[in-house]
Each structure stands twice: as C-alpha cells, then as structure tokens.
C-alpha positions in Angstrom: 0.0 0.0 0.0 1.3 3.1 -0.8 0.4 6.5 1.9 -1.2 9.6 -0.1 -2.0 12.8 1.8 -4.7 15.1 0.1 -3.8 18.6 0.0 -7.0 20.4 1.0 -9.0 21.1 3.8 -12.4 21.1 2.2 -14.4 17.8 3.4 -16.4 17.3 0.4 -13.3 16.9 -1.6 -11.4 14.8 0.6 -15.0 12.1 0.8 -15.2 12.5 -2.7 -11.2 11.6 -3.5 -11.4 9.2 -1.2 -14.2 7.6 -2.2 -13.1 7.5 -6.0 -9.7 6.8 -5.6 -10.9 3.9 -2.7 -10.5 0.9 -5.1 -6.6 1.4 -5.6 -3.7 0.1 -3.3 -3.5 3.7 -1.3 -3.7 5.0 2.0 -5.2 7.8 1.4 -4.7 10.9 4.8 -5.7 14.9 4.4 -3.6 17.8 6.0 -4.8 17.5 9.1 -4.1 13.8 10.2 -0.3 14.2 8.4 0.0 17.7 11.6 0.1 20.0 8.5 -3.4 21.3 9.3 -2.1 25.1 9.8 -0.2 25.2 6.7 -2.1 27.7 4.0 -0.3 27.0 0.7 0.1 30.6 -1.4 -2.5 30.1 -4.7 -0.3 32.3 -6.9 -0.6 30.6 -9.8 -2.6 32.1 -13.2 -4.1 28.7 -14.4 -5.8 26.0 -12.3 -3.1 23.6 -13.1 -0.2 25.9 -11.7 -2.2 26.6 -8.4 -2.8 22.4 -8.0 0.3 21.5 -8.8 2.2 23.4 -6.5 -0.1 23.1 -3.7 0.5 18.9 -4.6 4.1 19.2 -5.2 4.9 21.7 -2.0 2.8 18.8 0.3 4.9 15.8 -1.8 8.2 17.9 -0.4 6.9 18.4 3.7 5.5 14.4 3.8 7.6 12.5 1.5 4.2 10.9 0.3 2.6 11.1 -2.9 0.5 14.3 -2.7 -2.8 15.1 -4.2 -4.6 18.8 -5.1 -7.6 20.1 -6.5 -7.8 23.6 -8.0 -11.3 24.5 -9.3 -13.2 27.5 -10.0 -15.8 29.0 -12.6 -14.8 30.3 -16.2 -17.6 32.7 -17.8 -17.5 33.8 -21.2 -18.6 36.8 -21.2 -16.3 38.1 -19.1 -13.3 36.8 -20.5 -13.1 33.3 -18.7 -13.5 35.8 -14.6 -13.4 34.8 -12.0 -11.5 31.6 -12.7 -8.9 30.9 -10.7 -10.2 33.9 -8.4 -13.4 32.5 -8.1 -13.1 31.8 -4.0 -11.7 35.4 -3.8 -14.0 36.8 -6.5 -15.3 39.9 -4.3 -12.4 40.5 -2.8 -10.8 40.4 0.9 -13.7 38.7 3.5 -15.3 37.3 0.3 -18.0 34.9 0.9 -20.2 33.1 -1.0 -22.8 35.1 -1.3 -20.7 38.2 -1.7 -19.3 36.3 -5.1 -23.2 35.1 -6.5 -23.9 38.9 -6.0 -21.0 40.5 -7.5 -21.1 38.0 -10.2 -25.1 38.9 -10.9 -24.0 42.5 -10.8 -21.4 42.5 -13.3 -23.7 40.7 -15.9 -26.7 42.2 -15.4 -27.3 43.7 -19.1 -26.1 39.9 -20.6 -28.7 38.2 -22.3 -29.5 34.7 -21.6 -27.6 33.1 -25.0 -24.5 34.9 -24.4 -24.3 33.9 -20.2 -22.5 30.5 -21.2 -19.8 29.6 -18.4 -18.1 26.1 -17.2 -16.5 25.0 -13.9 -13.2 23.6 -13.9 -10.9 21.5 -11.8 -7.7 20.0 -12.5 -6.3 18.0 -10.0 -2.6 17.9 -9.5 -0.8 14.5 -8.4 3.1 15.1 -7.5 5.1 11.7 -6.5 8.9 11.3 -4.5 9.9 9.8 -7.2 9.1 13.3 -9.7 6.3 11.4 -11.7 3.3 14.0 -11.7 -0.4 13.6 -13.2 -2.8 16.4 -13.9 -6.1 15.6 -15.0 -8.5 18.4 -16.1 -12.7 18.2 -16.0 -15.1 20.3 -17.2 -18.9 21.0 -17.0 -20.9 23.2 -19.5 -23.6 25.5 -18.0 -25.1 28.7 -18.4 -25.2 31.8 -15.3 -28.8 32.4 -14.0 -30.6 35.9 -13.5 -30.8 35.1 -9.7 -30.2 32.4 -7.1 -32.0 29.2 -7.2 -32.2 26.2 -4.9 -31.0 25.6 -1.8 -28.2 22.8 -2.0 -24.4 23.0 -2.9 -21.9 25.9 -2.5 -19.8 28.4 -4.2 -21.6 29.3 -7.6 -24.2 26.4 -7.6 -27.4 28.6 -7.2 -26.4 30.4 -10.6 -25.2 27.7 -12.4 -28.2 26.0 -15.2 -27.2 22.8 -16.0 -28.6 22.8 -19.7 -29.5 18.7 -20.1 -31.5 19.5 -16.7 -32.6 23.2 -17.1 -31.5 22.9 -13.0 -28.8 24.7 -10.9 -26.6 22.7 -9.6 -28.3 23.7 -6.7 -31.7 22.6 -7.6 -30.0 19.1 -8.9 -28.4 18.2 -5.4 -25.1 16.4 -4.4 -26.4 12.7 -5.9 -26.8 14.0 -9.2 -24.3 16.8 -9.5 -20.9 14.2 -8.2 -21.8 12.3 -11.1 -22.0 15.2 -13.7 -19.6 17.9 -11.8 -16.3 18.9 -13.1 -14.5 17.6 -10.2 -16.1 13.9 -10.6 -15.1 14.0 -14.6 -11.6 14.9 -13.2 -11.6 12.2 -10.6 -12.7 9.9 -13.2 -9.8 10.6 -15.2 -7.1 10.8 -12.4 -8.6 7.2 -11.5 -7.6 5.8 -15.0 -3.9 7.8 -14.5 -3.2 6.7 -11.4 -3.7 2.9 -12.4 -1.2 3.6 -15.4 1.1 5.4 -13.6 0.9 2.5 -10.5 1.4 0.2 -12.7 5.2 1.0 -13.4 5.5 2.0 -9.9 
C-alpha cells in the first residue's frame, strides 16, 4: 500500500477523492491527520493547473508521500473566462459566498441569456517522491442564471443551469451533481492515471 495525503481542507473533496480513488492500493490521509493542518499554501498561480500543482508538489516535499490537489473555480464567457482561478476570492478580501453570487449577478446584469455560457473547472494535481506527476482536467458546461436558485451546494451552484436539466446545480443536489460535476469528470480521469502510472510503480 502506498500512503497519499490530500492537499485540501475542504471535506467534500477529501469524501469524494477518497471515495473515487478507494478501489486502488493507497492509503489515502488529508492535511490534518499528516500535523500540517495550519499550513495555507500561497494560490499564486494564473491557471488552475499551476495553483494544483504546486499546492501537490509543496505537500509531496513536507511528507515524502505522494500528494494530491484540486484547483477549481468558474470560467464565464462573457467576461473573458472571470473569476477563474479567483473565483473563492472573487469579491475580494472577506469574500463569501454570497458576496461572489452577488458580485457575479452584478457585473452581468445587461447579458442576455444566449450569451451567459460559463463552465467549472478543476484539475487535479498528483506530484510523486519519485518526480512522476499527473494532472487531470474536468469540465462541465452551463449557463449563469438571473438570480439564485435552490438551496443545496456551495460556491456558484445557485447560478449555475445545467442545460441537459434546465437545473442549478443547486436545484440538482449532491447525488446527481458528483456524477456530472467537473471535479467527478476529473476524478474519473485521475482514476484511469493513477492505475497507469501505478502500474510502473
């Protein structure tokens, strides 16, 4: 078995890596049960696979473990692919989420619904001891709402119509959405990597 530590603090994607990634020979630990649960890694990067991959690579160098990280955020069209990887930080210091869905709203206002196309990202970064590294990239197509709807899910969900469902993520819940999500597309992927890359392990 080889020992993994997942570089994030957020507990819906350490269940969901876990639970993808649960089939394969790996012990898989987050931040805090490896003591690095005060360390706040520096998301400098200006693409989602820069930010994950340093984030998994500075991890890989503190444990000596194979070191996963997710970078994800939401890319809208009309405004030249913003917030992306600013999405957490969208309206600026103390955002929140609600803060961003409003800012966001704000700023396309005078849009009309055919041009309000938008996707979420996430790449996941893997960095191994031995210098092997996998990044995987998933995306899901949508389109940004007038206003908030549903009451499920986080970040930009309430805005986000899933076309095939005319739902927000939102209204579509956790069962549906971690099958169709960006990060389960990506997951899927890094699943199929990591049983290639294992392989000449």
């Amino acid at each position: 078995m080889l020992n993994m530590v997942i570089a994030s603090k957020n507990k819906h994607k350490l269940e969901e890596i876990k639970d993808i990634l649960g089939e394969l020979p790996l012990v898989v630990q987050s931040m805090d049960e490896v003591g690095l649960s005060h360390l706040e890694v520096v998301e400098d990067g200006e693409t989602f696979e820069e930010n994950s991959m340093k984030k998994a690579k500075e991890i890989m160098a503190l444990t000596g473990r194979i070191a996963i990280a997710d970078d994800s955020g939401l890319e809208v069209d009309a405004l030249n692919n913003q917030p992306g990887v600013y999405s957490a930080r969208f309206s600026g210091e103390g955002a929140t989420d609600q803060k961003n869905n409003v800012k966001l709203l704000k700023m396309m206002e005078d849009i009309p619904f055919e041009k309000r196309t938008a996707r979420f990202v996430s790449v996941i970064s893997v960095a191994f001891p031995s210098g092997k590294e996998i990044v995987v990239r998933g995306e899901c197509e949508g389109i940004i709402g007038f206003e908030e709807k549903g009451s499920h899910g986080f970040g930009y969900d309430p805005l986000f119509i899933v076309p095939e469902y005319n739902r927000t993520f939102s209204e579509l819940g956790a069962e549906i959405k971690n099958k169709i999500s960006h990060r389960a597309k990506a997951l899927e992927k890094l699943k199929r990597e990591f049983v290639r890359v294992l392989g000449g392990i």
